[in-house]
Residue, then its C-alpha position, 0 to 999 in steps of 0.5 A: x387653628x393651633x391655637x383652638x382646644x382640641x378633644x383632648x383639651x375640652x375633655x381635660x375641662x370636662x366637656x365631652x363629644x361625640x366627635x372623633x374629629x379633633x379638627x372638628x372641635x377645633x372649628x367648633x372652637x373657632x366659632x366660639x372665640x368668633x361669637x364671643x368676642x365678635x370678630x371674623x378670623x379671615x384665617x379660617x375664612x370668616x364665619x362660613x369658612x370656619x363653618x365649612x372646615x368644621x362639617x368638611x372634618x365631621x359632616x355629623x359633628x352633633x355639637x357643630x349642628x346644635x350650635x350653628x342651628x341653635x345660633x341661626x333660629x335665635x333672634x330672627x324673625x320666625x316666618x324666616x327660620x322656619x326651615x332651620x327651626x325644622x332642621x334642628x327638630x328633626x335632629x333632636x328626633x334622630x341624634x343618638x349617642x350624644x354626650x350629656x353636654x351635647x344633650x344639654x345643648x340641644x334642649x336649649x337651642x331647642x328652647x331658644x328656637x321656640x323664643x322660650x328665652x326664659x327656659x333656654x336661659x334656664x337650660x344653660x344655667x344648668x349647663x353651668x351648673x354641671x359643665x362651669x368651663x363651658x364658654x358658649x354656655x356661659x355666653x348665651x346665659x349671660x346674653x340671656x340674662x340682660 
């Protein structure tokens, strides 16, 4: 887990959180590297492991569950992602003090779990466009693109 950015080196690119848990973020960027270059790092656990240490370190930790819900309503059938798609709508209506990054990211995981892709491919572009480090962003934009 050394080598994954903690607070201070996301913040150092501009990329904020609301989390006070840099072993959160360093989860949070487990997942990342996982889903980019997709591979399971057995180290951490796999997927679920890395899942499980990042809300074992911050149960709240915003971007962890916009991220994994936004992942978990995307591509999938959605009679099968109903309670996911629920989940992620109920914290869109409850989250508070999110940063502007995390905001951003919600709108378009919430845009991706309606099948919205155009507007979620829209909605990471401008992510880009403020936050140009933001790896996940430019992933799923690309993604998004094809």
């Amino acid at each position: 887990p050394d080598q994954f950015r903690d607070l201070d080196a996301f913040s150092n690119q501009g990329l904020e959180y609301s989390t006070p848990s840099n072993t959160a973020v360093k989860m949070l960027d487990a997942l990342i590297n996982q889903c980019i270059y997709s591979y399971s790092d057995e180290q951490l656990g796999g997927w679920e492991g890395t899942t499980r240490k990042m809300f074992q370190a911050d149960p709240d930790f915003a971007m962890g569950k916009i991220f994994i819900l936004g992942l978990e309503c995307f591509g999938v059938n959605p009679e099968k992602t109903a309670g996911q798609r629920r989940k992620l709508i109920d914290f869109s209506k409850k989250s508070k003090n999110l940063t502007n990054l995390e905001i951003m990211h919600l709108k378009a995981a919430t845009l991706l779990s309606t099948e919205d892709i155009y507007g979620a491919m829209v909605a990471f572009e401008n992510i880009l466009a403020q936050y140009p480090l933001d790896a996940y962003a430019l992933h799923i934009a690309y993604f998004l693109a094809l």
